[in-house]
Residue frames as qw, qx, qy, qz and C-alpha x, y, z in Angstrom:
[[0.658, 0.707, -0.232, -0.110, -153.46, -39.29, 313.69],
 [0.130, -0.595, 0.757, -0.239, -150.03, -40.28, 315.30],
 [0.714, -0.066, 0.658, -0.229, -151.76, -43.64, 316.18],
 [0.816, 0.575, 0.051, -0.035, -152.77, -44.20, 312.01],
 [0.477, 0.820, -0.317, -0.008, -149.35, -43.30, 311.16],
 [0.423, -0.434, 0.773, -0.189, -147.62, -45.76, 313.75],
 [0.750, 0.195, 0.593, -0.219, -149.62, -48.31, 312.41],
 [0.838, 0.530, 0.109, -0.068, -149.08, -47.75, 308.94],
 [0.019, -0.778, 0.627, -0.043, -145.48, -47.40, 309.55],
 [0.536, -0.227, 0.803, -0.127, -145.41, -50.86, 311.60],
 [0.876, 0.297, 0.331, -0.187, -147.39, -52.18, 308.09],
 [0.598, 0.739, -0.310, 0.008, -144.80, -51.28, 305.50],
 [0.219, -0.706, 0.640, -0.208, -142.15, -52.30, 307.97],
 [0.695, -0.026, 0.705, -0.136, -143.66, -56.08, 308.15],
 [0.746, 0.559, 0.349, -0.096, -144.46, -56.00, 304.23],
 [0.269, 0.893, -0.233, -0.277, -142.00, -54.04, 302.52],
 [0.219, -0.174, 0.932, 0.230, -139.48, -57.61, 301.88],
 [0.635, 0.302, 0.687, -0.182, -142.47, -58.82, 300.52],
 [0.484, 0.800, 0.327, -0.138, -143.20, -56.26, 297.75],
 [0.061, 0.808, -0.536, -0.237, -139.71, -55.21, 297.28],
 [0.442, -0.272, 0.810, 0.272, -138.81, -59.12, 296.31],
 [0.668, 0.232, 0.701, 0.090, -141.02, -59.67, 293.68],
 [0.518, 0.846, -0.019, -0.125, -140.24, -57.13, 291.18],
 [0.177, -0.663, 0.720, 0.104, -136.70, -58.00, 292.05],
 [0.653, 0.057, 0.755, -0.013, -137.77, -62.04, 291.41],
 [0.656, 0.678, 0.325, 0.068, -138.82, -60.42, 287.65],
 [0.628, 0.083, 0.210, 0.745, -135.40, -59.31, 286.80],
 [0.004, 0.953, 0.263, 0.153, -136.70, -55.78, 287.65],
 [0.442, 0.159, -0.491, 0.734, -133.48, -53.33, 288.17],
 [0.258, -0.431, -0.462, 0.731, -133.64, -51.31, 291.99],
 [0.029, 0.114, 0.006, -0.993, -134.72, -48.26, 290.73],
 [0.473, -0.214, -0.690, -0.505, -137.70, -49.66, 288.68],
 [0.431, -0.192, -0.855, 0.213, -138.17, -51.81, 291.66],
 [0.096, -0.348, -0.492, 0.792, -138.26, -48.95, 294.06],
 [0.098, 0.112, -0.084, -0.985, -140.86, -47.47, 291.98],
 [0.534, -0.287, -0.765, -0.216, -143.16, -50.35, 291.37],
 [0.466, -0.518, -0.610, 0.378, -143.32, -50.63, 295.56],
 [0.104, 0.346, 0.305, -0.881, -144.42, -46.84, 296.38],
 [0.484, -0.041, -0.267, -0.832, -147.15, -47.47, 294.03],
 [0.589, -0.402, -0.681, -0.167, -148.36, -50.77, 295.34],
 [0.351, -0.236, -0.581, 0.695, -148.21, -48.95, 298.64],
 [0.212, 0.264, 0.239, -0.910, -150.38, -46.16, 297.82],
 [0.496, -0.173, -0.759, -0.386, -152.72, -48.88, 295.40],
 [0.530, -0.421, -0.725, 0.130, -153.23, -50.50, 299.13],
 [0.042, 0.078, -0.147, 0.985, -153.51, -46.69, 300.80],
 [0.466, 0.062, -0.306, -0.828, -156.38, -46.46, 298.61],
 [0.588, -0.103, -0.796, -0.103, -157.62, -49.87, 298.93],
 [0.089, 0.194, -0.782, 0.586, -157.26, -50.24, 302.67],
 [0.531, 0.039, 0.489, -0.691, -160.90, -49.17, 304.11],
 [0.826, 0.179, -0.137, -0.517, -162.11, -51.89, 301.42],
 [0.404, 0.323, -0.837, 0.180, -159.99, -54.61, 302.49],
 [0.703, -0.464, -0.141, -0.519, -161.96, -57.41, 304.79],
 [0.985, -0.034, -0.108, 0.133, -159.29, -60.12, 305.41],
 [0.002, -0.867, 0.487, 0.107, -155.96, -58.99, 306.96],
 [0.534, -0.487, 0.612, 0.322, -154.68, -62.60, 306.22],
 [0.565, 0.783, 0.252, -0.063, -155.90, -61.81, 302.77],
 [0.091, 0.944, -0.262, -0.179, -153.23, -58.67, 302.41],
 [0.363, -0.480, 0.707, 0.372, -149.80, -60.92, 301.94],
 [0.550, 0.236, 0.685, 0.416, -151.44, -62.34, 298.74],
 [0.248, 0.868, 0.413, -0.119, -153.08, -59.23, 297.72],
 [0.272, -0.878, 0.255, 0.301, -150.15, -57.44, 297.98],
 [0.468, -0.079, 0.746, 0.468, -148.03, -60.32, 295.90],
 [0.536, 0.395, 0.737, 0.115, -150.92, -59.97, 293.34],
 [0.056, -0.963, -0.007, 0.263, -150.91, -56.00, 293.27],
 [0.170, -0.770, 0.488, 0.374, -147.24, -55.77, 292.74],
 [0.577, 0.116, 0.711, 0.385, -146.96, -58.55, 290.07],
 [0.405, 0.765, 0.459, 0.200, -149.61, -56.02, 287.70],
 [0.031, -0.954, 0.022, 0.297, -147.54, -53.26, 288.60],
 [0.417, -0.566, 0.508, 0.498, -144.73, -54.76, 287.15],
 [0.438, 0.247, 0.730, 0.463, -146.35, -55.74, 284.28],
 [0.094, 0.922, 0.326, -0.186, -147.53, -52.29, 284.03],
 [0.476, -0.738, 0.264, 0.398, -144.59, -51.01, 284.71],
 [0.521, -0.281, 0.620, 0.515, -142.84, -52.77, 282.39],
 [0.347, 0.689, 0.609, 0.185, -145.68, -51.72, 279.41],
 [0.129, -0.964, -0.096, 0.210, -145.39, -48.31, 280.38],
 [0.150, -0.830, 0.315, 0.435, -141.72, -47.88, 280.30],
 [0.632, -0.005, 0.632, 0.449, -141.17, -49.79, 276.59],
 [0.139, 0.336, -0.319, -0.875, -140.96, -47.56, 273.60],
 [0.791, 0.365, 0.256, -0.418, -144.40, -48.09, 271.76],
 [0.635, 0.551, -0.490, -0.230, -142.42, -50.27, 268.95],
 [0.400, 0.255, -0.868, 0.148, -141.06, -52.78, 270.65],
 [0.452, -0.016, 0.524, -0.722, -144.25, -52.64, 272.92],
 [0.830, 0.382, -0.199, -0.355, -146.23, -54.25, 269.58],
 [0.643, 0.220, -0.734, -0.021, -143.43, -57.14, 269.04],
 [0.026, -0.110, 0.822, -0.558, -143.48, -57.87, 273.53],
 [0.530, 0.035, 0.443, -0.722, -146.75, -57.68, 273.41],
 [0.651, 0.432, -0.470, -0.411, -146.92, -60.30, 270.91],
 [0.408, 0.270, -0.856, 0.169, -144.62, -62.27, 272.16],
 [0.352, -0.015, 0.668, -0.655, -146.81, -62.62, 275.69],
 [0.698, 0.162, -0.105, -0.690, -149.18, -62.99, 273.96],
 [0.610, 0.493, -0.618, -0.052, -147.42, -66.50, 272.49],
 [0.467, 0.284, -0.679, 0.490, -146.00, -67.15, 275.61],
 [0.591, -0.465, 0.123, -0.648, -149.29, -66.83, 278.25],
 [0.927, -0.340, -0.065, -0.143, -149.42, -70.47, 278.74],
 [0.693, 0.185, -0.543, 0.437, -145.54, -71.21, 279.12],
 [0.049, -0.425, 0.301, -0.852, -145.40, -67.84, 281.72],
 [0.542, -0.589, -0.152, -0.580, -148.25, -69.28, 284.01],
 [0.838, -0.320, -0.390, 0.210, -146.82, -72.27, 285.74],
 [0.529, 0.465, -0.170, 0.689, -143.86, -69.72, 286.05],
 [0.327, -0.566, 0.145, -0.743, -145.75, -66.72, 287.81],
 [0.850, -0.502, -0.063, -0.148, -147.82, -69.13, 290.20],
 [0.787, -0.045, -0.371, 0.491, -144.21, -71.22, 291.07],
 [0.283, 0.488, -0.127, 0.816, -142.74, -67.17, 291.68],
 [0.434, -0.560, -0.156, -0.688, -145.89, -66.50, 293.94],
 [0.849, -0.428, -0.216, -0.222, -145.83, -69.32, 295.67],
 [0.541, -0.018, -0.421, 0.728, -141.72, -68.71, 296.69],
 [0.007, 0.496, -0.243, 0.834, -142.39, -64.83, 297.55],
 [0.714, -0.557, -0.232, -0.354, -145.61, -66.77, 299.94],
 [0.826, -0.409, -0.268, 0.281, -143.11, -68.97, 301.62],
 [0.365, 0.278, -0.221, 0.861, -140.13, -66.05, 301.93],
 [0.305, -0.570, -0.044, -0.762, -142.96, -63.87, 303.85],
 [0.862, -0.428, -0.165, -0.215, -143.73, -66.82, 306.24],
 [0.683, -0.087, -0.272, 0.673, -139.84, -67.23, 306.99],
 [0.218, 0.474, -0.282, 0.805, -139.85, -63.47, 307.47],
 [0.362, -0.541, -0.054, -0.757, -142.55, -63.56, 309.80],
 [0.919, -0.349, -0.183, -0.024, -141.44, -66.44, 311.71],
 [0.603, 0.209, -0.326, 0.697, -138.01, -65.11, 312.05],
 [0.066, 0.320, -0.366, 0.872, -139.63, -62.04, 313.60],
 [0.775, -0.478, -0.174, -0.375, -141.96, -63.94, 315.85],
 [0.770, -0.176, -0.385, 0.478, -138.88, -65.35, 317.83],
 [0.531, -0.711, -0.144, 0.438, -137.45, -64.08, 321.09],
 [0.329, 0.917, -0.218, -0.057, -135.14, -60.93, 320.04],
 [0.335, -0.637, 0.665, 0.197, -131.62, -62.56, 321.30],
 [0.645, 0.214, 0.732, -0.041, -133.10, -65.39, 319.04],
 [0.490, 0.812, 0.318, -0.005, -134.09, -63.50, 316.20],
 [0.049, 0.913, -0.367, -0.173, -130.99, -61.22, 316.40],
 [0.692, -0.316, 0.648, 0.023, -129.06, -64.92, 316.12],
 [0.636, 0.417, 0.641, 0.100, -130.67, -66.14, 313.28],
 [0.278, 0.959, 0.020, -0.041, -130.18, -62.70, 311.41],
 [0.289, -0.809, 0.512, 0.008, -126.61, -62.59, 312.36],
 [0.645, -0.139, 0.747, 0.082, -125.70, -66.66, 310.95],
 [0.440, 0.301, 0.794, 0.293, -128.28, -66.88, 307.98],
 [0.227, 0.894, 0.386, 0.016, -129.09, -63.71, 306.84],
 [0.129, -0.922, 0.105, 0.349, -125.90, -61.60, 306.79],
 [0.835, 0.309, -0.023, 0.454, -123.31, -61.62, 303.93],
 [0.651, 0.239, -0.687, -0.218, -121.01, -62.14, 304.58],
 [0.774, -0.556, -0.225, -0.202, -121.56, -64.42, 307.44],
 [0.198, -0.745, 0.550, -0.321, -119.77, -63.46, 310.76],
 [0.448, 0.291, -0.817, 0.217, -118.09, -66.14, 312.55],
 [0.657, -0.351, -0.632, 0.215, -119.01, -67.62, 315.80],
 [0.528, -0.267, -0.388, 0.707, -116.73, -65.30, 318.04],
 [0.080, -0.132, -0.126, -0.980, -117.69, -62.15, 316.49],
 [0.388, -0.491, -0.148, -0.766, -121.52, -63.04, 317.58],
 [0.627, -0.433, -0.531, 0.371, -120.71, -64.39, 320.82],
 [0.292, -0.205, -0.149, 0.922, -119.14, -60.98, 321.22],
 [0.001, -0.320, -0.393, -0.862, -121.86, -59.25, 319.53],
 [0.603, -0.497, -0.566, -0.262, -124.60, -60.89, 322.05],
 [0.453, -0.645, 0.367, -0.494, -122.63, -60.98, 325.10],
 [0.992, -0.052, 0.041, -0.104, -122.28, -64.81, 325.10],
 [0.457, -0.383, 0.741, 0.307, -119.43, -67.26, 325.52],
 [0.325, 0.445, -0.549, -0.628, -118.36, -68.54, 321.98],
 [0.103, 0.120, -0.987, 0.005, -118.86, -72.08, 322.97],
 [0.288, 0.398, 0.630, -0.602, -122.63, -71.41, 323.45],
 [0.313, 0.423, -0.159, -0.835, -123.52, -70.56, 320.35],
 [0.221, 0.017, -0.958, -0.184, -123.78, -74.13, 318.65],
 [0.091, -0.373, -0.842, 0.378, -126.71, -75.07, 321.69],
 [0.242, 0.563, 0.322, -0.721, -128.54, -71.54, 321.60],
 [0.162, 0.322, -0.644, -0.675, -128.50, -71.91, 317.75],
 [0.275, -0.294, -0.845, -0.351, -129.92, -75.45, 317.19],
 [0.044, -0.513, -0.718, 0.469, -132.81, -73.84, 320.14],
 [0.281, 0.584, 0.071, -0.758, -133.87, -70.97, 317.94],
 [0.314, 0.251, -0.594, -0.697, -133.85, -73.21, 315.05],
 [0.039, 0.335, 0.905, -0.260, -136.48, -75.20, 316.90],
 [0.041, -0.526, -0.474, 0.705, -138.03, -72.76, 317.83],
 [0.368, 0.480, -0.241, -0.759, -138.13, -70.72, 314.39],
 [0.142, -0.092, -0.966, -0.195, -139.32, -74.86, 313.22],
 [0.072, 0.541, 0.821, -0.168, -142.28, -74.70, 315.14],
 [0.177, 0.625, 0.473, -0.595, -143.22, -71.76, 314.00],
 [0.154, 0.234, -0.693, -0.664, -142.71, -72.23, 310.64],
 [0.088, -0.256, -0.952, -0.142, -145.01, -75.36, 311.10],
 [0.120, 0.675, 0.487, -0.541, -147.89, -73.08, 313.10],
 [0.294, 0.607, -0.083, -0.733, -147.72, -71.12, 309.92],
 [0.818, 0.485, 0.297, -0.085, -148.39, -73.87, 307.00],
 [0.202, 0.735, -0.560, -0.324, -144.82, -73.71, 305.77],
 [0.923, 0.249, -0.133, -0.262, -144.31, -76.06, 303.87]]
């Protein structure tokens, strides 16, 4: 059992930016949010032994959590102003599609940066996290000091992990 639960740890751990951005991308607040993603987490629980395609799961997962939010968002509207929203969608199916797909197709490429950020070397990865991913963003000296590195190194070891996190953007069909 210890082995299942490693594993399904190590899945939520790789996914959990994935499904937590896109109720956030629908102007969902946090709380909502956080409640949308522990159901599409026990949706794919349930799901799992009937899943054939793990490189299936990163859309499945995108496609899952989009209905939850539009669940979600059914659910938690007083039934009166459910009748005039649900109207309005109604109205508004064909303006909303290009919309959703465009949405889908950022949360696709955000998943492929996460998953090429954490295919790189750690001193690499810890680099890139530390420049382009922290607000606010540290300075040079502070992650030379943070790594262990001279400050004047960082520039060189930089543009090499942003090779590096290049080619493996490209090996993954980013676009």
């Amino acid at each position: 059992m210890g082995g299942n639960e490693e594993a399904w740890a190590a899945l939520v751990d790789r996914y959990k930016n994935l499904v937590f951005s896109v109720p956030i991308k629908q102007g969902m607040p946090h709380q909502d949010a956080a409640d949308v993603f522990q159901r599409v987490w026990l949706l794919l629980m349930a799901e799992l032994p009937r899943l054939r395609e793990v490189q299936a799961l990163p859309m499945w997962l995108i496609r899952v959590t989009s209905r939850e939010c539009a669940r979600w968002r059914r659910q938690e509207q007083p039934y009166a102003a459910r009748e005039v929203a649900e109207t309005a969608e109604v109205e508004l199916v064909a303006d909303d599609q290009p919309l959703a797909e465009q949405m889908l197709a950022q949360v696709k490429e955000e998943q492929i940066l996460r998953e090429a950020v954490l295919a790189l070397p750690p001193r690499c990865r810890q680099l890139i996290d530390m420049l382009f991913f922290e607000t606010p963003a540290r300075p040079y000296q502070e992650v030379a000091h943070s790594l262990g590195l001279a400050a004047g190194s960082i520039g060189f070891i930089r543009g090499r992990c942003l090779t590096r996190l290049r080619r493996e953007l490209t090996k993954r069909g980013f676009r």
